[in-house]
LOTI-216829 format. One record per atom (N, C-alpha, C, O): x negated, y negated, z; residue in one letter. Coordinates in steps of 0.05 Angstrom, whole numbers, plus 5000, padded with zeros to 4 digits. Layout:
<sites>
XYZa...
</sites>
This chain:
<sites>
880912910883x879412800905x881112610922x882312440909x881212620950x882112490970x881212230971x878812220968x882412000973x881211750972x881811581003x883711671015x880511361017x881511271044x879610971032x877510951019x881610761046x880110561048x877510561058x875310541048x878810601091x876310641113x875010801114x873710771093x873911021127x872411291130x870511221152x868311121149x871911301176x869711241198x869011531208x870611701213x866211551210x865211781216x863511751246x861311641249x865411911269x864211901286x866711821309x867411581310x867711961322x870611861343x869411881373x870411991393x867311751370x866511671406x867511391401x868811311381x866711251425x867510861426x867610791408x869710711398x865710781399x865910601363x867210671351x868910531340x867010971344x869010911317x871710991318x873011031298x872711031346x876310981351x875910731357x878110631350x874410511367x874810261361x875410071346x876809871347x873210231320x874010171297x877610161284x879009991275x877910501289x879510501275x882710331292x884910261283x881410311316x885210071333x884509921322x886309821308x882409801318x881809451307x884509451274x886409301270x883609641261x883909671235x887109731229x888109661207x889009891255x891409811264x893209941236x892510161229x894909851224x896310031203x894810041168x895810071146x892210001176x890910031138x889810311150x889810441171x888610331117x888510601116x886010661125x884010531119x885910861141x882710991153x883211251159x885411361162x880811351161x880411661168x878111701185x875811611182x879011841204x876511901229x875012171225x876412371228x872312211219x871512441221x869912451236x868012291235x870112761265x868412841285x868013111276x869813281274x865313161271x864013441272x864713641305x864413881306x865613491327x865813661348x868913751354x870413571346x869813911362x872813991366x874213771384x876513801391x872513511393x874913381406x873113031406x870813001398x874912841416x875012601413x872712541440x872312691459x871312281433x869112201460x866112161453x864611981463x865512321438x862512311439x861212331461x861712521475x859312161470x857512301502x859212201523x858412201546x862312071514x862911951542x865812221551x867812191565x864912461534x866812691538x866212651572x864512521584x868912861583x868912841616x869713271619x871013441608x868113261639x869513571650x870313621676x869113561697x872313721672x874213761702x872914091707x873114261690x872214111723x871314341732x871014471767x869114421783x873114621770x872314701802x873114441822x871514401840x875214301820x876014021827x873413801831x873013621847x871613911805x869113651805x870013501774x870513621753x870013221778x870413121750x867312971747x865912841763x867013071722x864813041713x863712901685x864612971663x862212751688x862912621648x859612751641x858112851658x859012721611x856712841607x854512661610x852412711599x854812441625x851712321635x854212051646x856511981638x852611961664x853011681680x854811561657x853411431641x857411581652x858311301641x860111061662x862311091672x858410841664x860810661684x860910451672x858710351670x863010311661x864010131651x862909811671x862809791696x862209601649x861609371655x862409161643x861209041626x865309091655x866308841638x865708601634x866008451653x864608491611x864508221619x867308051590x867207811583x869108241581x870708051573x873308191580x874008401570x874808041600x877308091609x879108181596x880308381604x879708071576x881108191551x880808451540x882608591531x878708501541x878108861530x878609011554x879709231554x877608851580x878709131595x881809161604x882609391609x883508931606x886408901603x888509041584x890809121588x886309031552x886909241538x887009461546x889209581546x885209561554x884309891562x886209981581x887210211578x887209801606x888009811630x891809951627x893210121639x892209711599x894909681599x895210061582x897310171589x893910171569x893810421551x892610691581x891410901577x893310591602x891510821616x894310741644x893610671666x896410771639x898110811662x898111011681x897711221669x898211041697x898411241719x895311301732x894811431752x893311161712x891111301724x889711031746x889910791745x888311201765x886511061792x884310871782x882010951778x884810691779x881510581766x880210351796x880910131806x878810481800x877110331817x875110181808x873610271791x874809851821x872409641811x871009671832x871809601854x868309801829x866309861853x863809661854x862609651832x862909521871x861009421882x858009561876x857509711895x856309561861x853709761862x852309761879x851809551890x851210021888x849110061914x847310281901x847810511896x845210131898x843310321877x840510331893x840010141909x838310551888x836110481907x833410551883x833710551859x831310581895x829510681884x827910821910x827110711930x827611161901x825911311929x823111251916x822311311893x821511091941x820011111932x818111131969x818711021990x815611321964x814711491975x815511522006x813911492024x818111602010x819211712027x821911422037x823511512054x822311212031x822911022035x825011072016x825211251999x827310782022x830510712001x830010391998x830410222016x828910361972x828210031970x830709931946x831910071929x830809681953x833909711945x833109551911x831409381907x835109681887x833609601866x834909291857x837209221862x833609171847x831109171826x828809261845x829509251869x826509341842x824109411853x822909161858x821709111879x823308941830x821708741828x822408551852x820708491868x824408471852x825308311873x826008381905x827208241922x824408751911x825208771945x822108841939x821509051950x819908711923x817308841941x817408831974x816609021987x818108681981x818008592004x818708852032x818308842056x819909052013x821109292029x818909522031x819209732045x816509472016x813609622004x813109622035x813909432049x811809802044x809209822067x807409552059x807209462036x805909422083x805109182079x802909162060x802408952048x801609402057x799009402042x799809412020x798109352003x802509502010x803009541978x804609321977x805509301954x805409151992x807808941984x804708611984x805008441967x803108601997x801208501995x799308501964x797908341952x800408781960x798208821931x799908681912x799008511897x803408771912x804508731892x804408481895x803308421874x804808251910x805207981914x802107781902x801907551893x800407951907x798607781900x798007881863x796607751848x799108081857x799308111834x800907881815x800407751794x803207911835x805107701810x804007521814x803007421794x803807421835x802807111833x800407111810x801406971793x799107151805x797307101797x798407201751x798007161727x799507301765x800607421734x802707111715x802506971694x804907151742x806306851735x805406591744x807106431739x803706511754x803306261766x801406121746x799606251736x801805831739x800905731707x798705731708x797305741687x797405701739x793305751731x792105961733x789706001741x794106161725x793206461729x791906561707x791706371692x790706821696x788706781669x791306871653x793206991662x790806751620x792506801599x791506961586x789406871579x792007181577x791207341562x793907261522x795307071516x793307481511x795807471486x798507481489x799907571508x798807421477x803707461490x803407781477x802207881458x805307881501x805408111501x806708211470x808508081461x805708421458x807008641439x808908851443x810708921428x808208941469x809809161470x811509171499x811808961512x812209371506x814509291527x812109361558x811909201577x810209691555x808209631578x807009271574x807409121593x806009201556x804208941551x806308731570x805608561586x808508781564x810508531576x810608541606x810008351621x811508851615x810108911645x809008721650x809708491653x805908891649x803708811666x803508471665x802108331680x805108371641x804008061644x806007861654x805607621657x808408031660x811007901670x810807981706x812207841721x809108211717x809708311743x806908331760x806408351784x805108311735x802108441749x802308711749x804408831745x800108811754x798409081755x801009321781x802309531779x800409131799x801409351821x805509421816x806709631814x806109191815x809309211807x809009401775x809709631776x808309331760x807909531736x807009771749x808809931754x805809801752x804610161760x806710291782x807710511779x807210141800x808910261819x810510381813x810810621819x812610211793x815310291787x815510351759x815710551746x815409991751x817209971723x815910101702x817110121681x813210231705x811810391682x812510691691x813510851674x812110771718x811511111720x815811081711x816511201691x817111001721x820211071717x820711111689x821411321678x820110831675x821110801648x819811011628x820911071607x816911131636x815311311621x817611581621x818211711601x819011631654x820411881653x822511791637x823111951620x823811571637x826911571628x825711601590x826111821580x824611441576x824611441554x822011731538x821911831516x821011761553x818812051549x817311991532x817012161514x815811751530x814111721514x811311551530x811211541555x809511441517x807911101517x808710931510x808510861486x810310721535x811610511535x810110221515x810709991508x807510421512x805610121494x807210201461x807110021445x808510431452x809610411428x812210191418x812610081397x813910201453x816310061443x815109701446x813109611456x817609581433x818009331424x818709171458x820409231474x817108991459x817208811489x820008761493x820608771517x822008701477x824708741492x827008941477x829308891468x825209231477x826009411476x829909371493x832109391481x829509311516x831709431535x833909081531x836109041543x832808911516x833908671514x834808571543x833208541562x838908481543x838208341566x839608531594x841008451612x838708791588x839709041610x836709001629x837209111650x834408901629x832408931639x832908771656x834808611654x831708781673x832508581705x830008451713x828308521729x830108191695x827708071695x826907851718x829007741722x824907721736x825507621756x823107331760x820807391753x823207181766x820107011769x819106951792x820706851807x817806971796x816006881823x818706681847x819506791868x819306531843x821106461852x823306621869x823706681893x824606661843x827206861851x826207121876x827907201891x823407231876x823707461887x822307381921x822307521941x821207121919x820307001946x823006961954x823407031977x825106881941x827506771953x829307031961x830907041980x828707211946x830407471961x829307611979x830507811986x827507561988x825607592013x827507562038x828407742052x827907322043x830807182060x833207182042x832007392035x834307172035x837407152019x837807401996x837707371971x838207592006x838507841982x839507731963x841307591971x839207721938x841707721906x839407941894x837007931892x841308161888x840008341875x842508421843x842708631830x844008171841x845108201819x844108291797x841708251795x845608451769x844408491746x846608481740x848508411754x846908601704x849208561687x850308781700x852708721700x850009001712x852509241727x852309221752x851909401768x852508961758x852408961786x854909021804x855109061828x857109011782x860509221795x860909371763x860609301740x862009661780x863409761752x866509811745x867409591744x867709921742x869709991738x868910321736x866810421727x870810441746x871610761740x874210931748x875310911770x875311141726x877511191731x877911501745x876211671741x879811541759x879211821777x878912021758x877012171763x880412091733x880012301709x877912231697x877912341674x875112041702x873112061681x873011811662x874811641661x870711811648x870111641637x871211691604x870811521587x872811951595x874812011584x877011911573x877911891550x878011841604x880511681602x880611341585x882411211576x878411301588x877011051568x878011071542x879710941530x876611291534x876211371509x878811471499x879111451474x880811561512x884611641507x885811401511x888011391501x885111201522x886310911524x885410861493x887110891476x883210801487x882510701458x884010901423x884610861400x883711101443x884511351416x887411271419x888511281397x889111171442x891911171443x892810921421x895210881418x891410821410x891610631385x891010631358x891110441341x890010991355x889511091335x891811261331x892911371350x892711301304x894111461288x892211811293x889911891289x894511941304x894212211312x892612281283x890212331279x894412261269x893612561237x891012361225x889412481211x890712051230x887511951218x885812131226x884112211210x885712231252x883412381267x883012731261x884012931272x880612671237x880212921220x877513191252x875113201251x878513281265x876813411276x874813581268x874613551244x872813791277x871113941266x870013971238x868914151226x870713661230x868913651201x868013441199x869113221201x865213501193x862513371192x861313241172x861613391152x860013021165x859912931136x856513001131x854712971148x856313101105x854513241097x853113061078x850713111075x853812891066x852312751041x853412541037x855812561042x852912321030x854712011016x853011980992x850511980994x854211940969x853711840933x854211590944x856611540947x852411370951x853211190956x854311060929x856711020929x853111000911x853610920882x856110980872x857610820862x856611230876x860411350870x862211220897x864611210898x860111130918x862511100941x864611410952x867011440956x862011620954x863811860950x862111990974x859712060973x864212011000x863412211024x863612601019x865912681016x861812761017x861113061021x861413121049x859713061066x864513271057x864213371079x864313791085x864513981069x863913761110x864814021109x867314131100x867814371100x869113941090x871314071083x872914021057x874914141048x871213781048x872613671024x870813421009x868713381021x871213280989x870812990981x872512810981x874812820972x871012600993x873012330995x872012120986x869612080990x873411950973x872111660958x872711470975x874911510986x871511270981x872111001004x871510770996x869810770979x872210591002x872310361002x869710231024x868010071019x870310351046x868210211067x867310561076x868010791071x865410441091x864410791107x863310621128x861910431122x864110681163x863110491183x862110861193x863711041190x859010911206x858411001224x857410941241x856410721243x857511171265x856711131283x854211341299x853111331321x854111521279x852011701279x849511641282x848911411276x848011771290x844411591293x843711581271x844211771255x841811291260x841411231241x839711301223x840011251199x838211391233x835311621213x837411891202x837012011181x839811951221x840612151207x842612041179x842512171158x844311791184x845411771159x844311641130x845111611107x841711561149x839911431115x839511661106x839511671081x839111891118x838112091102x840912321093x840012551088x842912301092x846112351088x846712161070x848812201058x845211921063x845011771039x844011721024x844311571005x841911951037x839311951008x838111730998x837111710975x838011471022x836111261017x833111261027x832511311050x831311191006x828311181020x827611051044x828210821049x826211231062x825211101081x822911421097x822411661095x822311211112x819111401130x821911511159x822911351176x822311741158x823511881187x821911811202x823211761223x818711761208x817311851232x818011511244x817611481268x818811281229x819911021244x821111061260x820310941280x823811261266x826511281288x825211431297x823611571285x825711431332x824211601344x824511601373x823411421386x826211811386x827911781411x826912061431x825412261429x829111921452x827912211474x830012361471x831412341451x830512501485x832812781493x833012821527x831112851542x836312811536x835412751561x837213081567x838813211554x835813121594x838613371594x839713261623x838613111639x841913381623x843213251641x845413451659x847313571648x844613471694x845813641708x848313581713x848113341720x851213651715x852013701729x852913831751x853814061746x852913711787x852713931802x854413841836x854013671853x856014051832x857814001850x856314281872x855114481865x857114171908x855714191921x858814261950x860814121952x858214461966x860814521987x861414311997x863814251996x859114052015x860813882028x859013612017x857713591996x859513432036x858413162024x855713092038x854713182059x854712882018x852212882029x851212642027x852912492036x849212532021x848712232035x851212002025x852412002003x851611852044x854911622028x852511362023x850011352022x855011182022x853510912005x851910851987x851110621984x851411031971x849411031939x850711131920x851711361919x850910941901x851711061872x850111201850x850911351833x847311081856x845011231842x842011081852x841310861861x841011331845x837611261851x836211281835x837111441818x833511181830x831911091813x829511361831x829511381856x827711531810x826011661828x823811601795x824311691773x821311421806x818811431795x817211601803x815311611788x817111711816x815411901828x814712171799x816512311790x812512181792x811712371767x812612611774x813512771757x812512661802x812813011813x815213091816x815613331817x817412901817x820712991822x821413081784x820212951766x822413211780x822913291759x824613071749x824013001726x826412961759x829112781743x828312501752x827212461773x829112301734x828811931743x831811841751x832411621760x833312011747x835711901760x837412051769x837912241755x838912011796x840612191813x843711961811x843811731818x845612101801x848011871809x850512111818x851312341811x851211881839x853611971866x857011951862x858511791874x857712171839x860712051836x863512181863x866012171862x861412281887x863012331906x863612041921x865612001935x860911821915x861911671937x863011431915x862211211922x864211421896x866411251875x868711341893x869611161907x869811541895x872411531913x873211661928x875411741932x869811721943x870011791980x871412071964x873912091968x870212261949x870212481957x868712711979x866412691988x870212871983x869213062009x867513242004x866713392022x866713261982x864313381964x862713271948x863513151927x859213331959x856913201944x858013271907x857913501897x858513111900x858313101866x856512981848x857512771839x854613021841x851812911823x852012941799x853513101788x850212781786x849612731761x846912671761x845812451765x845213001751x841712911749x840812891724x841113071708x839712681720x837612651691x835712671688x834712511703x833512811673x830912891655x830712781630x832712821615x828912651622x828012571605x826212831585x825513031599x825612831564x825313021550x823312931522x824912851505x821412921515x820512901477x822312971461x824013151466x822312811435x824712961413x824613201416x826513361415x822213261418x821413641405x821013781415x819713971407x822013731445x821313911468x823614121467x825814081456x822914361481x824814551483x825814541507x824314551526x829014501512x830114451533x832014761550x833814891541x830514781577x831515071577x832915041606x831615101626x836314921609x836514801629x837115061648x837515021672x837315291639x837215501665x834615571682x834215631705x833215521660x830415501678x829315291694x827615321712x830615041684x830214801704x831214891730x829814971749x834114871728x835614811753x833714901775x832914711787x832715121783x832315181812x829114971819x828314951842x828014851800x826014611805x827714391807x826914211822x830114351794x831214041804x832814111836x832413941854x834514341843x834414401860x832514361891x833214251912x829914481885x828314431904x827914131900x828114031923x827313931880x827313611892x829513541897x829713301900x831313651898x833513481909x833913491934x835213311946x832713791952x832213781979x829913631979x830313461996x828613631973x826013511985x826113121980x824612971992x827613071967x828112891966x830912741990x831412511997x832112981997x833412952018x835812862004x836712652014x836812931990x839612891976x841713161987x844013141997x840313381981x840513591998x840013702019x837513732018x840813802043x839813922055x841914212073x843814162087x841114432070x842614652065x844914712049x846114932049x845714432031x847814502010x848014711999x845914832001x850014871985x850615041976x852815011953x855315021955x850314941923x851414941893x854415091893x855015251911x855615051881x858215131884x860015101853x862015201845x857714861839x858914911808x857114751797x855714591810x857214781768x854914631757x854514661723x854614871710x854014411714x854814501690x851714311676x850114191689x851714331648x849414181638x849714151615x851314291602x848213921600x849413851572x847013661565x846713451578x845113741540x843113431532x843413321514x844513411493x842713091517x844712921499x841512781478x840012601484x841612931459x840112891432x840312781406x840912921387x839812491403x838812341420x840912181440x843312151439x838612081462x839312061486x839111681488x840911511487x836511671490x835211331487x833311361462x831411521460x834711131440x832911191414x830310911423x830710711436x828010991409x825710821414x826310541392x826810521368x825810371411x826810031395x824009971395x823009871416x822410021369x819909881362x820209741339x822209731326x817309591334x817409401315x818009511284x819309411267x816809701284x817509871257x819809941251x820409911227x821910061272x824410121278x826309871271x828209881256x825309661285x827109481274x827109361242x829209301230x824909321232x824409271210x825909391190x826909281171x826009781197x826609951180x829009931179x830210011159x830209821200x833609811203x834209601187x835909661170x833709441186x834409131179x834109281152x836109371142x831909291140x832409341111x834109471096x835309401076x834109801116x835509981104x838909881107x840609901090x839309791133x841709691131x843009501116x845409491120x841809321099x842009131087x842209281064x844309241053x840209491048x841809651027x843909881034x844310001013x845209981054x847210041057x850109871061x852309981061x849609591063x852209501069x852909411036x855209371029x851009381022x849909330988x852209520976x853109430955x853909870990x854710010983x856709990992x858510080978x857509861018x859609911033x859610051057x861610091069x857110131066x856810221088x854810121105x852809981102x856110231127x856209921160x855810171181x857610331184x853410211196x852410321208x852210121244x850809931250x854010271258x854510141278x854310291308x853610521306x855010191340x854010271357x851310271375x849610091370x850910461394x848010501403x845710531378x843910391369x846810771372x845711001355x846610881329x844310841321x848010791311x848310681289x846910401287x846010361264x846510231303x844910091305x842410121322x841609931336x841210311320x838510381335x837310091357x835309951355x839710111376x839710001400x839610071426x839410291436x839709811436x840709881468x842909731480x842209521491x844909781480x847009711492x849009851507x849010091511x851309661518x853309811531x855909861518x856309741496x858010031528x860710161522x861509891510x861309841486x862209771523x864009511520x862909411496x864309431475x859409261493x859009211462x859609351444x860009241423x860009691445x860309801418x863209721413x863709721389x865509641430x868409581428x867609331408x868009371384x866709131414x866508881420x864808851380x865408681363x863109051379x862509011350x864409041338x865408861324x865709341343x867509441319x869809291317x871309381300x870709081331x872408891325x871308711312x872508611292x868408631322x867908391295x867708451269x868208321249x866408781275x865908801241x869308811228x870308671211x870409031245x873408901225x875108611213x876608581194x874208441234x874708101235x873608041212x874807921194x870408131209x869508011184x870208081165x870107901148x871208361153x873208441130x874808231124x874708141101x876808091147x879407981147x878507721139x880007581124x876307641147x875207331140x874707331105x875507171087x872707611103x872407601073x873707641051x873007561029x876907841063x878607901037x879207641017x880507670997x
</sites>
């Protein structure tokens, strides 16, 4: 039997993060897919570069991206300014939603305003502190800002009843605002958030992921084999291709799948996520400029999000990226979609006599895992008897979170730090 200190299973962000952190000890990378990336894979297709859903980089520690920068020579990386909207009934209101009511037709910017006020203002009625993430809505925005937007959108993006998840489900990615702040952007726009610039490189959101792998040991990175079972007690990984004994085991796999690859007790129906599918679609010439992506709440448009990688670097062809939200258990049949996302995309006016020209599609299962109270509980525990073994379940999806690229870098360095603190 094969033995490895490390054993990181999973070669998207995290766990080639893992393994540069970890630098000349011993580790082993295993990906069940024939190549390195996980969902931040990229496809060159028909001179459209394409990644498999929106990835845009958001730095907030200079150091990691200087890292990245110095491992990615020759390539274009542009720091872009965001211009993002929300269509909402025939209108481009600029997002957050919360903070341009003011862009609403008068009768709906009237409703929403007298909503919040009354929602945030201290002699307004108190009801219970919210439980869940709708509960936090309606008592953070009022009735009309909740219904308008932040409930019909977030219902499409996550595909469920927003009263299941945990009130800060989305932590601090949510773009939260107070009575104050959104009278003041009335006159003085700040429509800042944490991606309020991104970074992106002309080959894709790829080239990320070959900057980070460029710090990994070629032959560590075991491809097309998949880990099937962990003896946690022996410290002994079952893969498709062999047995290996470890010392540590860091994944990055979704977490309901490796408690149960570890054969620890727990209730599956706790984890519990959507499935998004996701268009790519290149188009003969170009088509609206100045937007990077749009927000569509509207129940009747098939997709909640449209994003524009023609206008990242003023290409001469419309290039999109459309998203659908999906149930775990829905059957996803994206040849039968396309010609309904098609028609909203004219009718939405993104299109108009374009002519598809390439197009590709890919769903990414799971997509957004559900952060409820049960969910977290079940993690905390179960994770606490997995690290009991040596195994450290990390990432979006290893940590049944919500976060960005950069945090999953940013863990897998601490968790290695803390090795180095404890030897």
């Amino acid at each position: 039997m094969d033995s490895v200190q490390t054993l990181i299973v999973g070669a998207g962000i995290s766990g080639l993060a893992t393994a540069a952190a970890l630098g000349e000890r011993d580790y082993l990378v295993l990906e069940a897919d024939r190549a390195i990336g996980g969902y931040c894979k990229t496809v060159k297709q028909d001179g459209f570069v394409w990644d498999y859903s929106g990835h845009f980089f958001h730095f907030k520690h200079p150091e990691i991206e200087a890292w990245l920068r110095a491992r990615m020579p020759g390539q274009n990386i542009l720091t872009v300014e965001k211009k993002s909207f929300i269509a909402y009934k025939g209108r481009s209101v600029d997002f957050p939603f919360q903070k341009n009511i003011h862009q609403l037709p008068q009768d709906e910017f009237i409703d929403c305003l007298h909503d919040l006020y009354f929602a945030q203002h201290p002699d307004g009625p108190r009801g219970p502190e919210a439980a869940s993430f709708k509960e936090m809505l309606y008592a953070r925005f009022g009735r009309s800002i909740a219904e308008k937007f932040l409930i019909p959108y977030n219902e499409k993006l996550y595909a469920c009843d927003l009263g299941a998840l945990d009130k800060d489900a989305m932590g601090r990615f949510f773009p939260h605002a107070n009575l104050t702040d959104i009278v003041r952007n009335m006159k003085a726009p700040d429509n800042a958030s944490y991606n309020s610039a991104f970074t992106y490189p002309e080959g894709g959101a790829i080239e990320y992921v070959n900057a980070i792998a460029s710090a990994v040991r070629p032959e560590a990175i075991a491809l097309e084999e998949a880990l099937v079972s962990v003896d946690l007690a022996a410290r002994v990984a079952r893969t498709t291709k062999r047995e290996l004994r470890f010392e540590r085991l860091v994944s990055s796999a979704p977490f309901n799948r490796l408690a149960a690859l570890c054969n620890v007790a727990h209730d599956p129906a706790v984890f519990t996520w959507n499935k998004v599918l996701v268009f790519n679609l290149g188009f003969d010439r170009k088509g609206p400029r100045n937007v990077h992506w749009t927000y569509f709440p509207d129940r009747a448009t098939s997709f909640y999000r449209v994003g524009f990688y023609d206008n990242i670097f003023d290409t001469d062809r419309l290039s999109l990226y459309v998203e659908l939200g999906y149930p775990r258990d829905a059957t996803v049949d994206a040849e039968a979609m396309l010609p309904r996302v098609l028609a909203d995309l004219a009718r939405e006016g993104i299109t108009d006599g374009h002519q598809l020209v390439s197009k590709h599609s890919v769903v990414m299962d799971p997509a957004y895992v559900h952060i409820t109270r049960a969910s977290m509980a079940a993690h905390k525990r179960l994770s606490a008897e997995l690290r009991a073994h040596g195994v450290y379940a990390i990432g979006r999806y290893g940590g049944w979170t919500y976060c960005s690229i950069e945090d999953n870098i940013v863990e897998a360095r601490d968790l290695v730090a803390s090795w180095d603190h404890t030897a």
